[in-house]
C-alpha positions in Angstrom: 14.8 -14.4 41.6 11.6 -14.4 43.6 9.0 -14.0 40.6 8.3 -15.1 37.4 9.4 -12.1 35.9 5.6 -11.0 35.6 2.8 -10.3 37.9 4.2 -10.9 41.3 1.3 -10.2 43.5 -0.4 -13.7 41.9 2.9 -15.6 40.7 5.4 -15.0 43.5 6.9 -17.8 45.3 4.8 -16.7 48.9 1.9 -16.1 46.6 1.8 -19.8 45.1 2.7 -21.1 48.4 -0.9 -19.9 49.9 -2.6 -20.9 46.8 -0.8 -24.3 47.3 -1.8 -24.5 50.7 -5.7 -23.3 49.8 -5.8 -26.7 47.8 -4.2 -29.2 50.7 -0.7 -29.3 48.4 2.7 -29.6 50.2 4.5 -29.2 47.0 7.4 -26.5 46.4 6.2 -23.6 44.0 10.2 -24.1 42.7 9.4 -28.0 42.2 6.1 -27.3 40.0 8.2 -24.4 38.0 10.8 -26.7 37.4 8.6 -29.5 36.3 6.7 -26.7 33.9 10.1 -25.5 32.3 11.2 -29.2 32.1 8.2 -29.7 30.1 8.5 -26.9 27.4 12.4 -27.1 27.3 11.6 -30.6 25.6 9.9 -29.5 23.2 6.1 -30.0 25.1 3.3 -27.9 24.3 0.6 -29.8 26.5 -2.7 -28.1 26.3 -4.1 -26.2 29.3 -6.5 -29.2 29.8 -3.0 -31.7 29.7 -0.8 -29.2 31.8 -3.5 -28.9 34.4 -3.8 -32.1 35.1 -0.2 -32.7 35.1 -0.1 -29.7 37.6 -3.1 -31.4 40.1 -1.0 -34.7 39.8 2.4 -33.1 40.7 0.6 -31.2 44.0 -1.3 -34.6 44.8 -4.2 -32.9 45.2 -7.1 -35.5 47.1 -10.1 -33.3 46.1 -9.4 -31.6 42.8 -8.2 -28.0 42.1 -9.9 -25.5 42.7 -11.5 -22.7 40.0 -9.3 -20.5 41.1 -6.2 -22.6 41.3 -6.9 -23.5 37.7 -7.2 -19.9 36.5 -4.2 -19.1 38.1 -1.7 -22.3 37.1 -3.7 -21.6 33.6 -2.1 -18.1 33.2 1.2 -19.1 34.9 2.2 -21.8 32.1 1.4 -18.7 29.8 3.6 -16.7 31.4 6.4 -19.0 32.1 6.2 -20.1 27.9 6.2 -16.1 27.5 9.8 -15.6 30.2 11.3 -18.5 28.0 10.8 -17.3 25.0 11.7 -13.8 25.5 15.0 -12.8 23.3 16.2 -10.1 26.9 17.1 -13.8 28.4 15.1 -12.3 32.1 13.7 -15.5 32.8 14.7 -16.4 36.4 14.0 -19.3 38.6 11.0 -19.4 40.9 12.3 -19.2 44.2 11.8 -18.1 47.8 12.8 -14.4 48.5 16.2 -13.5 49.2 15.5 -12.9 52.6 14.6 -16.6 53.5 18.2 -18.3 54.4 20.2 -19.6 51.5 20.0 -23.3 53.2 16.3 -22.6 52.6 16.7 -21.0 49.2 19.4 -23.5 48.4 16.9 -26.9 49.4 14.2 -25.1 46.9 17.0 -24.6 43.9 17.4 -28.7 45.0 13.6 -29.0 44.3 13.8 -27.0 41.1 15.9 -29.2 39.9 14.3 -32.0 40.6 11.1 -30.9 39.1 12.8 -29.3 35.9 14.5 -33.1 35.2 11.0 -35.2 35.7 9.1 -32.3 33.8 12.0 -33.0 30.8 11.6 -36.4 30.9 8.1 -36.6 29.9 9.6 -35.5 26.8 11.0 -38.8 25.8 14.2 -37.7 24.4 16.6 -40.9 23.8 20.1 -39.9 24.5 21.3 -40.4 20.9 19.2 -37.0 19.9 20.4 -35.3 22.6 23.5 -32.9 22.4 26.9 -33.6 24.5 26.5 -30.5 26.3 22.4 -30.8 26.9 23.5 -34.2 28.4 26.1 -32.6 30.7 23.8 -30.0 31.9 21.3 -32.6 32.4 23.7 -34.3 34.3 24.7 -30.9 36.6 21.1 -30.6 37.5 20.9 -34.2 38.5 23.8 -33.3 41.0 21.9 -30.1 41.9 18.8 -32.0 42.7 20.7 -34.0 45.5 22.3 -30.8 47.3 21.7 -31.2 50.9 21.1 -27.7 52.8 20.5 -28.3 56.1 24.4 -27.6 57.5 24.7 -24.8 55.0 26.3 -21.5 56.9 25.2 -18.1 56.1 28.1 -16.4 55.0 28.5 -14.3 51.8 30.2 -17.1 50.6 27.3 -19.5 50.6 25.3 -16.6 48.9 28.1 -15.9 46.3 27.9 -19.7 45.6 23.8 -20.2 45.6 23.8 -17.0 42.8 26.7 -18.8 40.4 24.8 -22.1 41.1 21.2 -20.4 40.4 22.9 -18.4 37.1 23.8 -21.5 35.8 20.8 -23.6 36.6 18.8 -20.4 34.7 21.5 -20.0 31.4 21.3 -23.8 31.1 17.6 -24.3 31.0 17.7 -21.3 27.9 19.9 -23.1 26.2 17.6 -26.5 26.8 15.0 -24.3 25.5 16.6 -22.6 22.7 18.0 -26.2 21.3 14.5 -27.5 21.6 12.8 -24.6 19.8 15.3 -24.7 16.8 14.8 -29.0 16.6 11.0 -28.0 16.5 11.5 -25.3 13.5 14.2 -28.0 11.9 10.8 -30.8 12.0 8.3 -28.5 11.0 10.3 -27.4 7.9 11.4 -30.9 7.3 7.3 -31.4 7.8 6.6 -28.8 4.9 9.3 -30.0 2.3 7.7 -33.6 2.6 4.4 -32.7 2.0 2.6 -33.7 -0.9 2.1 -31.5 -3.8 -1.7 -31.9 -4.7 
């Protein structure tokens, strides 16, 4: 769970952290993956121009990012649309490596969260389009998003309980995706059939 299922040497949790703190951002690397996935399991497909600029807002960066901040968030939405799409289901959740302690671990799932439900809500999804079971998932993340960490023992039953969390956190946002990609094919074809004859 500590990559993006790709290049880890430039997309690792420690990795982003640096590049985060080369531009004077605080933010989580789990908090701006979640607020990615967020957007595309709503259906978004922001430009690079609109997704970099989202990015620089959510690390409140004072003077700008950097060229090499840009490349980098550039190819990670690439590779974070490619994880989500892929039909071996390997996406995983950014996250700090397993040996950071799970209250650690646990606060960045929190963060994940957090990010993934303000990324989805830029989608602008009522509630009436939405599926009882997306809004119950919705819902658990919402929950997830509150956990507090800091009192949190190691024991190999806190770990046992951050992986069932952090599998359900990670099947949940494929299903998101997956019922957001097929309501995108359903308009698109709906798009085509309405069209004009000329």
């Amino acid at each position: 769970m500590n990559d993006v299922n790709a290049d880890a040497s430039r997309f690792g949790f420690d990795q982003l952290s640096d590049l985060f703190l080369e531009v004077k951002s605080l933010t989580s690397p789990s908090e701006l993956h979640g607020v990615l996935c967020g957007q595309l399991c709503a259906g978004l497909r922001p430009s690079q121009q609109t997704w970099l600029a989202s990015a620089e807002e959510q690390l409140n960066v004072a003077d700008g990012l950097t060229a090499r901040a840009k490349s980098v968030l550039a190819d990670f939405y690439d590779v974070v649309m490619t994880n989500l799409s892929s039909e071996s289901l390997s996406f995983s959740l950014l996250l700090p490596d397993d040996d950071e302690t799970v209250g650690q671990r646990t606060e960045a799932l929190g963060q994940w969260c957090a990010g993934f439900l303000s990324g989805y809500g830029m989608g602008g999804i009522a509630r009436e389009n939405m599926s009882e079971e997306s809004i119950g998932v919705l819902t658990d993340l919402a929950q997830i998003a509150q956990v507090e960490a800091e009192d949190l023992e190691e024991s190999e039953d806190s770990e046992r309980d951050f992986f069932e969390v952090c599998e359900y956190v990670r099947m949940a946002t494929l299903m998101l995706f997956s019922e957001h990609q097929k309501d995108n094919a359903d308009t698109a074809k709906q798009q085509g059939k309405s069209r004009p004859v000329h």
